[in-house]
N, C-alpha and C positions, 0 to 999 in steps of 0.2 A: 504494500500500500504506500503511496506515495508522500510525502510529509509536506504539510501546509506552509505557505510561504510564510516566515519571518524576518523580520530586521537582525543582522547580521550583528552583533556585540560590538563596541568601537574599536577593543584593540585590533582584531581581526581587519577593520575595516582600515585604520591604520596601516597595518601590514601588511596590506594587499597594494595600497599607495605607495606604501615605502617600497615595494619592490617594485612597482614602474617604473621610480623614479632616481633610485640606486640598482640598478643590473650588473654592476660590472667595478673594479677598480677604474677603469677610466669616466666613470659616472661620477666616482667622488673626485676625482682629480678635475673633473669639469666642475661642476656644481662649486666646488672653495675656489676654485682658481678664477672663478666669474665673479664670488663673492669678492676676493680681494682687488679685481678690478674696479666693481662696483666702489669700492673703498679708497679709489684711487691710488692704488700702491705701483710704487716705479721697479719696484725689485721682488720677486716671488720666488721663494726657494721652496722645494716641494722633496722629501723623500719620503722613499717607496721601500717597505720590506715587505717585500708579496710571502716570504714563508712563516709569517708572521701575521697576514693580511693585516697590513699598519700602512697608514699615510699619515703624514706630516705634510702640514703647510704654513708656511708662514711667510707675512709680507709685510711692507713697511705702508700700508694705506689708515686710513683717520682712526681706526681701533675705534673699540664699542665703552660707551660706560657701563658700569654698573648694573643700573635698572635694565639696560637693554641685553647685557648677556643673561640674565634671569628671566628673557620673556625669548630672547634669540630660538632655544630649540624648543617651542613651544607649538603645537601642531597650527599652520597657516600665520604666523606672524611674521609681519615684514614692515618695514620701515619705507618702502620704495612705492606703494600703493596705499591710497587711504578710501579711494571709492569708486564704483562701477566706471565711471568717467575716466577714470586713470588709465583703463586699460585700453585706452584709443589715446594716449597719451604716451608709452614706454619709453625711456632714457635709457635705463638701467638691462643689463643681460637677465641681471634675475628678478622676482616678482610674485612669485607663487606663493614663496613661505613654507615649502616643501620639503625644501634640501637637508635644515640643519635636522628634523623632527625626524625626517625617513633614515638617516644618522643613526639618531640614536633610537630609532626602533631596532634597526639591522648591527648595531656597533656599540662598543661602548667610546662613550663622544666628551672630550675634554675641549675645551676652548679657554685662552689667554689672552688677553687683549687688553691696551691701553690707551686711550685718547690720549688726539692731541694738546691738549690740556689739561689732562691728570698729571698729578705729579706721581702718581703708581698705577699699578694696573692691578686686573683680579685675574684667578686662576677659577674655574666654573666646573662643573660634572656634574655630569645629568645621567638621569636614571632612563629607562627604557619609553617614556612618555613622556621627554624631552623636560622634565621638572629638575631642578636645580639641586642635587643631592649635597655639593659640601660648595665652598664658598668661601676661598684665602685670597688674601693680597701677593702680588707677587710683584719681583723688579725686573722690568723687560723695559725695552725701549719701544718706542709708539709704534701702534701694528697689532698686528691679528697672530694668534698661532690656533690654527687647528689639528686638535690630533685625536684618529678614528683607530681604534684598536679592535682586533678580533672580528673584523668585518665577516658579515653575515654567518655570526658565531652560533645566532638562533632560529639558522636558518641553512643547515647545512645539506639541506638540495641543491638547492645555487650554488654553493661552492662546487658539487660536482659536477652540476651542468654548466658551469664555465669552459672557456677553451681553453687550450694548453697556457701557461703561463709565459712562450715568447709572445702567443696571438695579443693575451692583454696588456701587455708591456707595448708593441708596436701599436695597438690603440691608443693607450696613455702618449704616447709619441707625438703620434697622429693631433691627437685634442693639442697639447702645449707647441705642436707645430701652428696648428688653423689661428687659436688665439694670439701667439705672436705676432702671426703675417698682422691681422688686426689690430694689433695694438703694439707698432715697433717700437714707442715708446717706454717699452716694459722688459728689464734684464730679468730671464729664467736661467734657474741653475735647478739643476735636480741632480738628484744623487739616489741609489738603488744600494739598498744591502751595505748601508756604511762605504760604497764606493763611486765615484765623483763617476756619472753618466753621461750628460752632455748638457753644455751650458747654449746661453742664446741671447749674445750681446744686445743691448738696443742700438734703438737708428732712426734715421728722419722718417725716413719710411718702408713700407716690405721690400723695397729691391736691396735694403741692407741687411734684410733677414733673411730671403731665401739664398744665397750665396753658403748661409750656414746652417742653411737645414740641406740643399743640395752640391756638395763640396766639389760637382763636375760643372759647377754653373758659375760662370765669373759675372763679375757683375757689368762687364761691358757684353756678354752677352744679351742684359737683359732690356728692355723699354716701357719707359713708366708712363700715363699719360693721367692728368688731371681732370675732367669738365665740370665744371659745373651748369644746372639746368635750373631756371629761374622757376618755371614751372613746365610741363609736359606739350605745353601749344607752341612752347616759343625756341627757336632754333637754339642748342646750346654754343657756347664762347668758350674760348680757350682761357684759362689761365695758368698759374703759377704752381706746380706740383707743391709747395707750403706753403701758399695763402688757406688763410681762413678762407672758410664760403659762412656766406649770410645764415641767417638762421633760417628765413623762409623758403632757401632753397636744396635743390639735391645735389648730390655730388659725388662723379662715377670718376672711381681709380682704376687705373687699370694697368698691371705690370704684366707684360708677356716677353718668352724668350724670343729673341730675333729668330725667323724662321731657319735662314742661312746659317745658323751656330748651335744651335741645342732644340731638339724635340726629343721625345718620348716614345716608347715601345707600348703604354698602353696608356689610357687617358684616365691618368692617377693623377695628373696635378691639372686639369680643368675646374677650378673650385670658382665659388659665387658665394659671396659674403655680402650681409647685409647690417647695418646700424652693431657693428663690432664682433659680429658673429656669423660663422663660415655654418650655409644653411644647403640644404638638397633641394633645388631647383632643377630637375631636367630639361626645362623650357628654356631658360636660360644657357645651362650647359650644352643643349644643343648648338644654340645659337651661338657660341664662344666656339665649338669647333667646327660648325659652317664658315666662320669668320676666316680659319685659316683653310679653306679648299684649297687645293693645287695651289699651294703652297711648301707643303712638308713632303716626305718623301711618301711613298704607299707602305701602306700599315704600321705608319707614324703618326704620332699625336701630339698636338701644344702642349707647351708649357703655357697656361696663362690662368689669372688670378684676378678677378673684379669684386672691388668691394664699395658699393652702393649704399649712402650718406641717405637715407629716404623720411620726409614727415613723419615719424610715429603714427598720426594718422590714415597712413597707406598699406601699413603692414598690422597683420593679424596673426600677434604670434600665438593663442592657442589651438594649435590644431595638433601636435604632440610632445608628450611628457619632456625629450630632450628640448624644445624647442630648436628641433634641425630641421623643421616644415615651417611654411607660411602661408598663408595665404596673402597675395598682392595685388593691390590697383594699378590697373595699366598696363599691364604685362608687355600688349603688344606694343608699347608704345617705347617700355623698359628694352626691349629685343631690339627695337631700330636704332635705340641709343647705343645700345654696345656693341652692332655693327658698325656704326658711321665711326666708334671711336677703333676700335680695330684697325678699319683702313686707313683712318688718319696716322697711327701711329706705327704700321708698316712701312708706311713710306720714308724716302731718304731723309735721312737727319744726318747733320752734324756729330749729333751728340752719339747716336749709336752704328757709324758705319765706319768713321774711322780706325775701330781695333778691332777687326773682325780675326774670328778665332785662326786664321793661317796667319792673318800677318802679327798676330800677339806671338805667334811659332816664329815667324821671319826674323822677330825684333829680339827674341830670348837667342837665336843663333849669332845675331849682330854682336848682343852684349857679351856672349861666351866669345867669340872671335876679339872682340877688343880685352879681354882680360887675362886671355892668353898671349895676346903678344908681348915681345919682350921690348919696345919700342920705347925709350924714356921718355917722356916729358912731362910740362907743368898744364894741369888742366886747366881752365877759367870757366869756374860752375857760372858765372855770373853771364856769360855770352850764353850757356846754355839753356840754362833758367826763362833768361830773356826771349830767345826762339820759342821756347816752347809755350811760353807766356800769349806769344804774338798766332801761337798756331791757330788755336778756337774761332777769333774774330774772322781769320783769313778765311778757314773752311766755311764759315756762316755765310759771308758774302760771296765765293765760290758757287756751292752751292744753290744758296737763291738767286743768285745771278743764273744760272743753268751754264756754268763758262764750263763744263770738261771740254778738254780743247784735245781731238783726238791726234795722235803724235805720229804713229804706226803701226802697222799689223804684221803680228808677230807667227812665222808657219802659218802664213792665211787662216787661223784660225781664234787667234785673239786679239783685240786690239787695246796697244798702248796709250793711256788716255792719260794727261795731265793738267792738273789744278792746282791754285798756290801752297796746297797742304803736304802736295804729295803726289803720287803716281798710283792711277788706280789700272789693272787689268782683266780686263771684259770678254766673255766667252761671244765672239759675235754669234754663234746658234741660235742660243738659249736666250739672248739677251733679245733678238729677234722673235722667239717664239713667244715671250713675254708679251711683247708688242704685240704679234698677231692674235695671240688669245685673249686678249682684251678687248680688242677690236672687235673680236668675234664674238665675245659673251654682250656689247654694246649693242653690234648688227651682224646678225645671222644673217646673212643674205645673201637667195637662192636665185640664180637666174638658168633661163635656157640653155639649154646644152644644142650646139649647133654645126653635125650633125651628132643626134640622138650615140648617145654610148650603149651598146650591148655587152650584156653580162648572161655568157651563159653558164649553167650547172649551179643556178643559188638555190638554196632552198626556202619552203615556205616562210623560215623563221625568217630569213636572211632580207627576205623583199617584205613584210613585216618591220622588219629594223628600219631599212631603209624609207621607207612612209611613214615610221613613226617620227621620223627626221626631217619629215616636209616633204623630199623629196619624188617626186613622180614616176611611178613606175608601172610598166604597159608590159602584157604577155607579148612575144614576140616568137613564137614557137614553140615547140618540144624541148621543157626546161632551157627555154633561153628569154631572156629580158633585155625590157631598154628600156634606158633609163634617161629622159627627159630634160631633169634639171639637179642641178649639185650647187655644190657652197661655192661662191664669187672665184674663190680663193683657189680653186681645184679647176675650174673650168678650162683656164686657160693653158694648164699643165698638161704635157703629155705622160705622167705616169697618170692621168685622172680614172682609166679604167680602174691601176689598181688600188687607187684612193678611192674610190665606191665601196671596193672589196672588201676594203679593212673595214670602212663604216659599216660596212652591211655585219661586218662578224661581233657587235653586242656594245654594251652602252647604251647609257642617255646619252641628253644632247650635249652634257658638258664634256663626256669624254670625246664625241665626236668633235665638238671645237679642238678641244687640247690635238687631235690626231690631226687634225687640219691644220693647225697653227704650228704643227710638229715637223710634218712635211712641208708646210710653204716656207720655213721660213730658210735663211740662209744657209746654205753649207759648209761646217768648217773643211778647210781646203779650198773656198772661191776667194779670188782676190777683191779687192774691195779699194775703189780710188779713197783719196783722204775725205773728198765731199761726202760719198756714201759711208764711210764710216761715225763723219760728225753727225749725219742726219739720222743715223742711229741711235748713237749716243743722247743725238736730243731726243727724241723720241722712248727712246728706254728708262729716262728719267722722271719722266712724266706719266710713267706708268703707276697703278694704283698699288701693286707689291711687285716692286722693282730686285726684292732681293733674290729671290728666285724664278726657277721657272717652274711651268704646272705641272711641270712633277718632281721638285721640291729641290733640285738641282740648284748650289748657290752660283751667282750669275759671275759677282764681280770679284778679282782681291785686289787688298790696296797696301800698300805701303807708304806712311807717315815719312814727312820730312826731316821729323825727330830721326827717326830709322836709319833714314840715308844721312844724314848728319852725323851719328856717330860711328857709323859703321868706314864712313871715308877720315873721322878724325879731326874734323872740322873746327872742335871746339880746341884741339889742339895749340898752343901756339912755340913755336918753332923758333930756337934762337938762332944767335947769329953766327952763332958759327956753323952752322947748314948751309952758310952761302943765301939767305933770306932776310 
């Protein structure tokens, strides 16, 4: 016989919250580690004896008084919310009032904390319903320490159905990775088992962080860009990666690695973070790796990281216990913006093209060649200092000037280009396919084929491709075909039969561009006058992702005037008795 519904007893109901909202050691390591943000802390140290199941955390942010560590693990109390209003209002990562109470249902839960204004702090212990069991003063400096012992000691199914203990330690990783990028602001140091695990300097912002969460990533690999967006009608403006933005507006960062320098084997670092906190968006992470198509190489994926400044008003963060869901206003409108800034920040800059990863290789071979020679003399750091001082302005104006001034072409297959920075060398192929697949994703454009092309032995699939691509196509016999009209760019070619062919063998229409703009475009091994080569160059500069081609191939390398300056000795000066 079945038993009648009842109300559930509280502790039970307790307990059942508290394991929502603590699953895991990286549950508590999130939940303090938001806490101490929320508290303003610039330093968080955090250890972990997982055979012990122990976290520590402490940080140096405004510390609690008194009255409020006696109400802190009390079930739902929070200092960050006072009424239904508030919650279309969040500042703060946390808000629930959840975290410390689910603590000490699943843990035994100590907290120490001092304001800044106490002249001491208290030591606190709470019993299993978050109630304050003893109650000393202690001498600590301002700050929070929380410490969770015996984690889920009363509760030893979860300890078995946890994953091995590397899985939860690379989670713990994971969370004080996400948090950083957000708040570079903030020096982590963690430590495991009494031994020093990895630290995480601060910085102006994430492009100073991921360099030390990814030790194969330099930081001139990477590109940071700023916007700010007044509101969602109106075009956004460029500013300052560390200006403040207004308070009535949004504000989309965006750090991605240069395509031509560092991508990825699976798409582990495409994250979307939002108002300080890295959240599961697949709409958006779609759209961050649509941003780099034919771009990277095949079955490669971005490096890239957006983290999105948005009215508290537009985001709804109940929709799950971690808060790693949202619900957002605008979405489709969120998606156009972090397209338009993508492309914006693909394109040639100053600031990330001159030390691309071969020539950071060319420049280390330079320096090793001048330290081994045995050649005496006296350097003058002050001529070099000076160069290099003058180098930035020079590329800037370079640059937006469009002046690469093409030199020569090197085996008919690259061409020597020079600007006042330096010397850059250009694959003419790729640098051309570039060009022409942009053209072609701008104007696909089909015309008559005059006379008609036959194609015979395609199959049904084959002439299907082919009309899925525009193109026109009429039986013409026993398994033979003709085919009517093709892409501008093919027509006039005599291999166009077997450029039909290839199109016909699979793909959308973007791979049919890329195959089209693959074959039109120039051949390394054709000679090339100086004119045809500048008109290249300008034209490849003005392309929307100039650094590769569509299929992820880097186009240009360059070599800095610093480079060739020391590597000839320049800063050298040479006395008189050399006969100078």
């Amino acid at each position: 016989m079945r038993a009648g519904i009842a109300a559930l007893p509280s502790d039970v109901v307790h307990l059942i919250a508290a394991g929502e909202v603590i699953d895991s050691l990286a549950a508590v390591v999130r939940e303090l580690a938001e806490n101490a943000l929320d508290a303003g802390a610039t330093r968080i140290t955090i250890a972990l004896s997982p055979e012990h199941w122990r976290i520590r955390v402490a940080d140096n942010g405004s510390g609690m008084a008194l009255a409020d560590l006696k109400q802190a693990a009390a079930p739902h109390s929070t200092s960050k919310i006072r009424s239904s209003q508030d919650l279309w209002q969040l500042t703060s990562l946390g808000f629930r009032g959840e975290a410390l109470h689910s603590l000490a249902q699943l843990a035994t839960l100590e907290i120490l904390s001092r304001s800044n204004d106490a002249e001491a702090g208290w030591h606190v212990t709470y019993d299993s319903q978050g109630t304050p069991l003893q109650v000393d003063p202690v001498a600590i400096a301002p700050g929070t320490v929380v410490i969770v012992d015996h984690l889920f000691g009363t509760w030893t199914a979860r300890r078995h159905g946890l994953p091995p203990l590397a899985q939860q330690l690379r989670a713990v990783q994971t969370i004080i990775h996400q948090l950083a990028l957000c708040h570079p602001h903030v020096t982590w140091q963690v430590r495991q088992s009494d031994r020093d695990w990895f630290q995480l300097w601060s910085g102006k912002t994430a492009r100073h962080i991921l360099p030390q969460i990814l030790r194969d990533v330099q930081p001139g690999d990477l590109q940071e860009l700023t916007l700010t967006v007044p509101n969602l009608d109106e075009d956004i403006e460029m500013i300052d990666v560390f200006s403040p933005s207004p308070l009535d507006s949004s504000t989309l960062y965006l750090l991605l690695g240069l395509p031509d320098r560092c991508h990825r084997h699976r798409p582990d670092w495409v994250r979307v973070a939002f108002n300080g906190r890295v959240v599961q968006m697949p709409e958006l992470e779609q759209t961050l790796l649509a941003g780099f198509r034919q771009t990277v190489p095949r079955d490669r994926f971005p490096l890239c990281f957006v983290h999105l400044q948005v009215p508290p008003e537009q985001i709804d963060w109940n929709r799950h216990p971690a808060k790693s869901e949202i619900y957002l206003h605008h979405l489709a409108d969120w998606r156009e913006q972090i397209s338009n800034a993508i492309m914006q920040a693909l394109r040639l800059s100053p600031i990330n093209l001159t030390d691309t990863l071969y020539s950071q290789r060319t420049g280390t071979l330079l320096k090793t060649a001048e330290a081994e020679s045995g050649y005496g003399s006296r350097r003058i750091q002050e001529v070099e200092e000076a160069g290099e001082a003058g180098g930035e302005s020079i590329q800037n104006s370079a640059l937006h000037s469009n002046s690469l001034k093409a030199i020569a072409q090197v085996h008919n297959t690259y061409i020597l280009a020079e600007y006042p920075g330096g010397i850059w060398l250009i694959e003419q192929h790729i640098a051309h396919e570039r060009v022409l697949y942009e053209q072609l994703c701008d104007r696909w454009q089909l015309v008559t084929l005059e006379p008609a092309v036959i194609l015979p032995q395609l199959t049904i699939a084959q002439v299907e491709q082919l009309q899925r691509l525009g193109l026109e196509v009429e039986p013409f016999g026993e398994q033979v075909w003709m085919v009517r009209s093709a892409p501008a760019l093919l027509a006039q070619r005599e291999d166009c039969p077997a450029a039909l062919l290839e199109l016909s063998l699979g793909g959308d229409l973007q791979a049919a561009q890329v195959a089209t703009a693959c074959r039109s475009a120039i051949r390394n091994g054709t000679s090339l006058t100086q004119q045809e080569m500048q008109t290249l160059l300008n034209q490849w500069q003005q392309t929307r992702n100039p650094r590769t081609c569509p299929h992820g191939r880097p186009i240009c390398l360059t070599l800095e005037e610093s480079s060739l300056s020391r590597f000839f000795r320049r800063h050298w000066v040479i006395g008189k008795s050399h006969g100078i």
